[in-house]
BALO-95249 format. One record per residue (C-alpha): residue in three letters; chain; x, y, z. Coordinates in Angstrom, 3 decimals. Example, Ala and Ser with C-alpha at 12.3 -4.5 7.8 and 13.67 -1.06 7.14 Angstrom:
2
R r c x y z
R ALA A 12.300 -4.500 7.800
R SER A 13.670 -1.060 7.140
This chain:
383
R r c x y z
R UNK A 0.000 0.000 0.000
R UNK A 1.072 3.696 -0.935
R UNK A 2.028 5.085 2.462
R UNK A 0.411 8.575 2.621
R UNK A 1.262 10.020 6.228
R UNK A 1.186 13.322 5.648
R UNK A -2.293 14.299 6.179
R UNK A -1.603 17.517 3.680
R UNK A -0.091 15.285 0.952
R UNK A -1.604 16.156 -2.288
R UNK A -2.098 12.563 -3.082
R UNK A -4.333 12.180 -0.227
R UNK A -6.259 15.485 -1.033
R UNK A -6.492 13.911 -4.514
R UNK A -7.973 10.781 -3.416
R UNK A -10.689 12.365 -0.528
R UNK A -12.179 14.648 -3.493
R UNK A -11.701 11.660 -5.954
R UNK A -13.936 9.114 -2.822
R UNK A -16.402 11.985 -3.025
R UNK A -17.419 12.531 -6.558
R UNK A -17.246 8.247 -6.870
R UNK A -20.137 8.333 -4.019
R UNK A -22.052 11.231 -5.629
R UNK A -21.829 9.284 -8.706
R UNK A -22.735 6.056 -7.025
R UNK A -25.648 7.837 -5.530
R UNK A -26.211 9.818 -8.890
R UNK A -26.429 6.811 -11.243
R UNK A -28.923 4.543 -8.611
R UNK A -31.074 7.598 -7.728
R UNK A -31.656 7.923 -11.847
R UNK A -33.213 4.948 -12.481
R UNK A -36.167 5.460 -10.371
R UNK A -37.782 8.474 -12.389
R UNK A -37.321 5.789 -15.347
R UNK A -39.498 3.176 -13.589
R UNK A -43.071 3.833 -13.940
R UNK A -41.999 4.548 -17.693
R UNK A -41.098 1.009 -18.023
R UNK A -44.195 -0.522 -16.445
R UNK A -46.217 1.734 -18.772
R UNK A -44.141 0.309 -21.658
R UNK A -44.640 -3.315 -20.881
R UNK A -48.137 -2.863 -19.647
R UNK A -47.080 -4.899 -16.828
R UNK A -48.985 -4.867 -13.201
R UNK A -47.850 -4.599 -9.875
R UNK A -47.348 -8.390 -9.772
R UNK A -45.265 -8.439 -12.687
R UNK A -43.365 -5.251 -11.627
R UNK A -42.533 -6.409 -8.592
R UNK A -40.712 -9.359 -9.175
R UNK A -38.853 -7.390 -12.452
R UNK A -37.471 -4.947 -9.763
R UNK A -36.536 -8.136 -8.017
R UNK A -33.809 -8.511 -10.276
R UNK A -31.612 -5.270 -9.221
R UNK A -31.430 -6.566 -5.694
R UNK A -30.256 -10.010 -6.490
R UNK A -27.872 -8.696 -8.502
R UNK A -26.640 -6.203 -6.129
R UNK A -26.714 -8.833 -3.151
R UNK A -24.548 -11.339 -5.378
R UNK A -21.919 -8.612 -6.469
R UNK A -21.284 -7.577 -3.260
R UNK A -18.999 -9.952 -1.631
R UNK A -17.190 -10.690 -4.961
R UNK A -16.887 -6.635 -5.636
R UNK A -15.036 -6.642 -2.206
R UNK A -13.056 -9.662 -2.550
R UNK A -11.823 -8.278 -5.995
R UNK A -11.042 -4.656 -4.619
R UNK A -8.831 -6.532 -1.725
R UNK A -6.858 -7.919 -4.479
R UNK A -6.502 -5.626 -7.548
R UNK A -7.363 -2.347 -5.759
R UNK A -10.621 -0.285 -5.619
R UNK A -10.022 1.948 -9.206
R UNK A -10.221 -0.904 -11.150
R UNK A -13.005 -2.075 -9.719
R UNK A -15.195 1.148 -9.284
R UNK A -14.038 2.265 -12.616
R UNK A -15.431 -1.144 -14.308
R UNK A -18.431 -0.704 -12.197
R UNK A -19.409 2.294 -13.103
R UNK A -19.038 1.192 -16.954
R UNK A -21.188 -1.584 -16.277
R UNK A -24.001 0.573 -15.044
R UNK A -23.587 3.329 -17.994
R UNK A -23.369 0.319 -20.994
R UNK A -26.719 -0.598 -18.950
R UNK A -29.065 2.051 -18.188
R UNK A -29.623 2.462 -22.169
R UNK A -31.520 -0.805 -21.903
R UNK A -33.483 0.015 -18.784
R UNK A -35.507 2.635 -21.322
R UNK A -35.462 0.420 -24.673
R UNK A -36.821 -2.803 -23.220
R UNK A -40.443 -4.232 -23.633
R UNK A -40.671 -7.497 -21.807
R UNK A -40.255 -8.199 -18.740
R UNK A -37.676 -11.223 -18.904
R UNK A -35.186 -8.886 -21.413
R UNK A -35.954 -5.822 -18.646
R UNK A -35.198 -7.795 -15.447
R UNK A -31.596 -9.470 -17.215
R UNK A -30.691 -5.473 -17.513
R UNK A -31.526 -4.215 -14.206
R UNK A -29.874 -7.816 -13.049
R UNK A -26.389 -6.109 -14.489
R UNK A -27.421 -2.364 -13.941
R UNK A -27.676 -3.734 -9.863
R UNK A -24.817 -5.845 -10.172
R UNK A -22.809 -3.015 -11.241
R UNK A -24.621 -0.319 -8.669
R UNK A -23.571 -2.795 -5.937
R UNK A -20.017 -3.051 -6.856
R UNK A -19.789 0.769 -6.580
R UNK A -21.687 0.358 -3.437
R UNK A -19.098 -1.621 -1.517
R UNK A -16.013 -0.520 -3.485
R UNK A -16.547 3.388 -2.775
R UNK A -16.955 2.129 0.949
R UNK A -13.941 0.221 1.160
R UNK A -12.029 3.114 -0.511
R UNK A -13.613 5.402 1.685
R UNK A -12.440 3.010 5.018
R UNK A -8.673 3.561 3.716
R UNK A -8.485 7.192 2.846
R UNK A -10.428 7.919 6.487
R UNK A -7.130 5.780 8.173
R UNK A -4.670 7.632 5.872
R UNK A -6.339 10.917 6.615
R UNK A -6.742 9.998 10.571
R UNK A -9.609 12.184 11.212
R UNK A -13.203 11.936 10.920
R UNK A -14.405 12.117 7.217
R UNK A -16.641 9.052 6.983
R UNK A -19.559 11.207 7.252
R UNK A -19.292 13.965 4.328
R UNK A -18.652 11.277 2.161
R UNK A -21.854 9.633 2.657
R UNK A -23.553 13.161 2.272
R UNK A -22.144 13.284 -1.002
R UNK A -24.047 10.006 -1.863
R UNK A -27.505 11.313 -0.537
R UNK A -27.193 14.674 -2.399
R UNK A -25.849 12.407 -5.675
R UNK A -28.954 10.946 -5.281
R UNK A -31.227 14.178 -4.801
R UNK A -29.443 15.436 -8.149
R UNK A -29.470 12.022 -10.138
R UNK A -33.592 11.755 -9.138
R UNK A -34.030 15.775 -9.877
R UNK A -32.551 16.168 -12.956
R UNK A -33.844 12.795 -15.043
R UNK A -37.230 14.158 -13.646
R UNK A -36.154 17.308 -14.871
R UNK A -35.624 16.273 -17.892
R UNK A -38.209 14.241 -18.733
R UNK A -40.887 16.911 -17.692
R UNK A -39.351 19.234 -20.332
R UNK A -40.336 16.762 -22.770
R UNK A -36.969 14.975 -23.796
R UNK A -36.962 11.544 -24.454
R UNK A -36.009 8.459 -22.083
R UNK A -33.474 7.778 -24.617
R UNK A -32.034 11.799 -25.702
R UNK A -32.289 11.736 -21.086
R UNK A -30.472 8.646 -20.754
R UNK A -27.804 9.683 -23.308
R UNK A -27.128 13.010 -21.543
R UNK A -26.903 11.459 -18.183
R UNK A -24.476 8.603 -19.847
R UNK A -22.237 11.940 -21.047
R UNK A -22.435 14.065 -17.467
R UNK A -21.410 10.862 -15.724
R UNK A -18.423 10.194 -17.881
R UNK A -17.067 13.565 -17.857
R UNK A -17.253 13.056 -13.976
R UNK A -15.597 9.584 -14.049
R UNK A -12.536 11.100 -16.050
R UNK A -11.524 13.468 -13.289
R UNK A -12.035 10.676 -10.687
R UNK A -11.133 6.975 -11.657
R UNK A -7.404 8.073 -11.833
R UNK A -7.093 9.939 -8.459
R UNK A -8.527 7.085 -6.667
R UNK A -6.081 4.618 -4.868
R UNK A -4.759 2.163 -7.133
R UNK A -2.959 -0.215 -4.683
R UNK A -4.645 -3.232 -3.137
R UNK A -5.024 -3.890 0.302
R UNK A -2.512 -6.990 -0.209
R UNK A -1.635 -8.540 -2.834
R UNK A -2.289 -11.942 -0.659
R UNK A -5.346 -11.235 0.824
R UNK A -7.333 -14.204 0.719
R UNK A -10.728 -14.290 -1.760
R UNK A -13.052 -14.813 0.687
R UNK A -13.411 -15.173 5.030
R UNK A -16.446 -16.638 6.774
R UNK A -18.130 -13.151 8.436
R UNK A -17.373 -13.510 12.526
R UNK A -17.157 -12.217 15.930
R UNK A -17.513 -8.276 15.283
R UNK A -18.289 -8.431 11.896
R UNK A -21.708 -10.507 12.203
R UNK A -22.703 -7.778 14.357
R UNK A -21.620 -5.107 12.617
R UNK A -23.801 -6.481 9.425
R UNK A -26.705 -7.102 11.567
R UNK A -26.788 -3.609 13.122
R UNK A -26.509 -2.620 9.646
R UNK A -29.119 -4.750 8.922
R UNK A -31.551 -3.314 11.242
R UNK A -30.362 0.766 10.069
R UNK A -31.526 -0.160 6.560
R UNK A -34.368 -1.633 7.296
R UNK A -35.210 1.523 9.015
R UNK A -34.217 3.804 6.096
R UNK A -36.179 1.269 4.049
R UNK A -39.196 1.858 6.051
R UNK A -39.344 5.246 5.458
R UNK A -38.784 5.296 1.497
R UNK A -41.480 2.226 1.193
R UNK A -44.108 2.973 3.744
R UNK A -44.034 6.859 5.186
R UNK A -46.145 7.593 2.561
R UNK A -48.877 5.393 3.412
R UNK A -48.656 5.784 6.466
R UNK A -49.187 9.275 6.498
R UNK A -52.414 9.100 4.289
R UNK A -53.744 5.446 5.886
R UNK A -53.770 7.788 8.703
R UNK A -55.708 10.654 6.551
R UNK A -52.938 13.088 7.704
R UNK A -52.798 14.074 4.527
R UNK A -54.293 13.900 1.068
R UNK A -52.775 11.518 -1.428
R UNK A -50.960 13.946 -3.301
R UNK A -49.105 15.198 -0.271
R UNK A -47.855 11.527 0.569
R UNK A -44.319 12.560 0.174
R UNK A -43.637 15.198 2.377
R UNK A -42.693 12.833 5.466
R UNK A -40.107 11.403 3.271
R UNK A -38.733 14.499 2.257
R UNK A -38.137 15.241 6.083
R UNK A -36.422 12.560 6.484
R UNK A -34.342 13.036 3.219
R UNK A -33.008 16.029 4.485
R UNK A -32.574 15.284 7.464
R UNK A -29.976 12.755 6.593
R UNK A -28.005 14.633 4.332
R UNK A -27.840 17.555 6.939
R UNK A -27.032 14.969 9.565
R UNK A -24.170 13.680 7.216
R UNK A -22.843 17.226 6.366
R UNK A -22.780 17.772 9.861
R UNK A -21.115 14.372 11.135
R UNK A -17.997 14.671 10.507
R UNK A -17.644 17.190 13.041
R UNK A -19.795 16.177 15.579
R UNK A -17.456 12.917 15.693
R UNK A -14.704 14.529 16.031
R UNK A -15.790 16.861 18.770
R UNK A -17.655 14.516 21.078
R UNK A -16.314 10.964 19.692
R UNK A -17.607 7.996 17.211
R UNK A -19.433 6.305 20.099
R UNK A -21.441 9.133 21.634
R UNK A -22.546 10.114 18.416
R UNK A -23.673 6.311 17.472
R UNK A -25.555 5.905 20.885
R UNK A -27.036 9.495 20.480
R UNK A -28.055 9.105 16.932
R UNK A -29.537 5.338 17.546
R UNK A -31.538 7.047 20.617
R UNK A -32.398 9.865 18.364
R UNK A -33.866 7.274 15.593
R UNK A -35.578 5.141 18.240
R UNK A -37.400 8.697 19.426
R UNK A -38.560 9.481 16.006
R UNK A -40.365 5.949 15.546
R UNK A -41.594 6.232 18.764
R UNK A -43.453 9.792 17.694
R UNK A -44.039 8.311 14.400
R UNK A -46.675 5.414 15.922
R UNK A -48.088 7.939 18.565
R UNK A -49.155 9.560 15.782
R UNK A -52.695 11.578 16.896
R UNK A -51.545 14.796 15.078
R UNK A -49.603 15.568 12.175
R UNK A -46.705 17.827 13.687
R UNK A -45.938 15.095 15.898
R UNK A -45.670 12.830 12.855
R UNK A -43.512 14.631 10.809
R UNK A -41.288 15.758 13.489
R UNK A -40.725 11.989 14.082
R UNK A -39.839 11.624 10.370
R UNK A -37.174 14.510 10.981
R UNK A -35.682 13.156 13.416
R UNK A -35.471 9.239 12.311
R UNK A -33.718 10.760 9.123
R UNK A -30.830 13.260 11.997
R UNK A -30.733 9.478 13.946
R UNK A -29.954 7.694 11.031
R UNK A -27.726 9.781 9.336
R UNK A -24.574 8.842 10.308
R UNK A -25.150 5.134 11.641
R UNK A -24.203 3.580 8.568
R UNK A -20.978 5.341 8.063
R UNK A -19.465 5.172 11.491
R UNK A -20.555 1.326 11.156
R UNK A -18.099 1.027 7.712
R UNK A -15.771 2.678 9.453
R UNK A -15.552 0.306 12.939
R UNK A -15.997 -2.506 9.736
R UNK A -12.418 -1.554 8.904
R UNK A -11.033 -0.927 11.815
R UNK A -11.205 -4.337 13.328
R UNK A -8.845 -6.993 13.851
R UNK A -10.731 -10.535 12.472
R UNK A -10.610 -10.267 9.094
R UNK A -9.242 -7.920 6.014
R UNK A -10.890 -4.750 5.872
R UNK A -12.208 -4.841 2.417
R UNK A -13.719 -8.260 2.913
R UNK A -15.529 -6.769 6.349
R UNK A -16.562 -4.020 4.308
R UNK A -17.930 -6.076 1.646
R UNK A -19.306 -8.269 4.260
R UNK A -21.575 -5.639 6.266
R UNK A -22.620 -3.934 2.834
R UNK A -24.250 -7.556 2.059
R UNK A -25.973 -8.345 5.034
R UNK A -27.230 -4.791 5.561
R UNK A -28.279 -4.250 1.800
R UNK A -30.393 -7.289 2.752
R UNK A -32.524 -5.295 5.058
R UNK A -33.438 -3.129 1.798
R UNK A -34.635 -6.264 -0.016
R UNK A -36.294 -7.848 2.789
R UNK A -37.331 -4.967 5.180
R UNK A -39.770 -3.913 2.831
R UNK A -41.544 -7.169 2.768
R UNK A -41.480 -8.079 6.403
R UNK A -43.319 -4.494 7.243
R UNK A -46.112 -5.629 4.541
R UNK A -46.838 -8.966 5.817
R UNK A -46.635 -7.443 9.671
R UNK A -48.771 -4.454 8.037
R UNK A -51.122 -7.485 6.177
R UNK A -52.002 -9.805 9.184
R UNK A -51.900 -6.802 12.103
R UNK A -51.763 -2.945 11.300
R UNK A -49.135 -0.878 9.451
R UNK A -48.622 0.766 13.036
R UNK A -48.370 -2.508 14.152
R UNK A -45.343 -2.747 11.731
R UNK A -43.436 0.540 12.401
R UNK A -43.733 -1.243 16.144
R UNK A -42.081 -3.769 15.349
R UNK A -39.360 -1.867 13.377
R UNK A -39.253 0.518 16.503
R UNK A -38.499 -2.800 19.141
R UNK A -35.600 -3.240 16.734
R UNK A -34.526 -0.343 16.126
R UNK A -33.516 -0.465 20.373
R UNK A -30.860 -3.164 19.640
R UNK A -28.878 -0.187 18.115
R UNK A -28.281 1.636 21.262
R UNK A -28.321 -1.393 23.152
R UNK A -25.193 -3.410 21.379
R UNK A -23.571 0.721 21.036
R UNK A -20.736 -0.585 24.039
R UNK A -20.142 -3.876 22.019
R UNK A -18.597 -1.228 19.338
R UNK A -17.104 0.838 21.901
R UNK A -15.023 -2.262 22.783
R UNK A -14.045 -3.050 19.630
């Protein structure tokens, strides 16, 4: 590994801007392809059946990537990697907006989330090294950068669209924007391995297992409120229908202020205070969000699930690799698996809780899980 000690090096300024335009892209190219969807159920004339298990797809093919993606960083470095990635997603999205079936659109957004979850874990494990070579706090910001790539990437393909331009003139322009971004990236990113010997895979233990299932439980969370706020909120008749998304967009912010902001709230007060404060903070916010009774309450709840949130996941990468029981890009690879299941599954669970109870019944049960946070926070602190 390039040694970088020199915290002013101009290699290691290189790389931290290079780790945050590869997670506003990461966030930039996912976030796109969701103005795209109701396009392509229009285009197949498929139902919500049908849909559903198309969109299936992009999470199997992020969950299998996702361990290989981090074994194959540990051995031939993360540019390579994030750099073939990322060309896997752009050679892609032209077929997310030219397909009309359902098999030939679910084999594309099989690749398009193979290569999204590459990106995923490989901008993570880069991230893990430049935070030790930089020894300070910057886990944070560059997870901001993520959730405001993904603002931008959703914005301006709605944008676009609404102006009248084509999927396929939209797609095109987003394919150029990206690559002009990638140029001034892939080659200040760290080229080294981890080791050259580093073994291809390691059974996830001890810390590790923990670390993914806290992870596990965050995501869920987060997936909660993308899936169900919505509903929620007008179930509840909060609000009208067309007003479904404000609780969301609370939370939205929320996190990406909470990320801007993390960074230095870490390093004034410490990694643990701010993971036991943030985990209570989340807890709080589900606990307003099924007292419901009045819509203030409601929404404030959304606010602060999205502050509690906000920097769980990162300081989680971070302790991922930091410990001692296995290589650091395999740990990261490791947690970014288990917890990306919690996207793919948490959805689910809360519907079948929601199905044979209440929906409030659900965001109960998300809220008795959502204690284990705070409640394994010394476990972390040891490690």
């Amino acid at each position: 590994m390039t040694m970088m000690t020199n915290a002013t090096s101009p290699t290691l300024i290189r790389a931290i801007g290079a780790t945050r335009r590869a997670f506003f892209i990461a966030g930039f190219t996912l976030a796109a392809w969701a103005p795209l969807i109701p396009l392509a159920r229009d285009r197949m004339q498929a139902d919500n059946g049908t849909m559903g298990l198309v969109l299936l797809a992009f999470g199997l093919g992020s969950l299998l990537m996702m361990p290989l993606s981090g074994m194959l960083a540990a051995r031939v470095g993360c540019r390579l990697i994030f750099t073939c990635a990322t060309g896997v997603v752009l050679v892609t999205l032209p077929a997310l907006v030219i397909a009309d079936d359902p098999f030939s659109l679910a084999t594309a957004l099989f690749i398009f989330g193979a290569g999204i979850g590459a990106m995923d874990v490989v901008v993570n494990i880069h991230a893990v090294r430049v935070e030790k070579l930089a020894g300070r706090p910057i886990m944070s910001g560059f997870h901001a950068l993520f959730s405001l790539g993904g603002i931008a990437g959703s914005g301006i393909v709605s944008l676009l669209l609404s102006y009248g331009l084509s999927p396929r003139l939209t797609v095109a322009l987003l394919i150029a924007g990206v690559l002009m971004l990638l140029l001034r990236t892939a080659g200040r990113l760290l080229r080294d391995p981890e080791s050259s010997d580093s073994p291809l895979f390691v059974l996830p233990k001890g810390i590790v297992i923990l670390l993914g299932l806290l992870c596990f439980i965050a995501y869920i969370m987060e997936g909660a409120m993308l899936d169900w706020s919505g509903i929620l909120l007008t179930s509840e008749n909060h609000v009208a229908t067309q007003h479904a998304g404000i609780g969301y967009l609370l939370f939205a912010c929320a996190m990406t202020a909470g990320r801007l902001s993390g960074d230095r709230l870490i390093n004034a007060v410490g990694r643990f205070r701010v993971f036991l404060l943030s985990s209570l903070i989340a807890t709080l916010g589900y606990g307003c969000v099924i007292a419901g009774g009045h819509l203030f309450i409601m929404l404030a709840g959304f606010f602060l699930i999205g502050s509690g949130l906000s920097n769980l996941v990162p300081i989680l990468f971070t302790a991922a690799g930091r410990q001692q029981v296995m290589p650091g890009a395999l740990a990261v690879a490791a947690i970014s698996s288990i917890g990306y299941s919690g996207i793919l599954l948490g959805p689910a669970l809360i519907g079948a809780v929601a199905h044979l109870y209440s929906l409030a019944g659900a965001f109960m049960l998300v809220t008795i899980l959502s204690l284990s946070l705070p409640l394994c926070s010394p476990l972390i602190r040891r490690h």
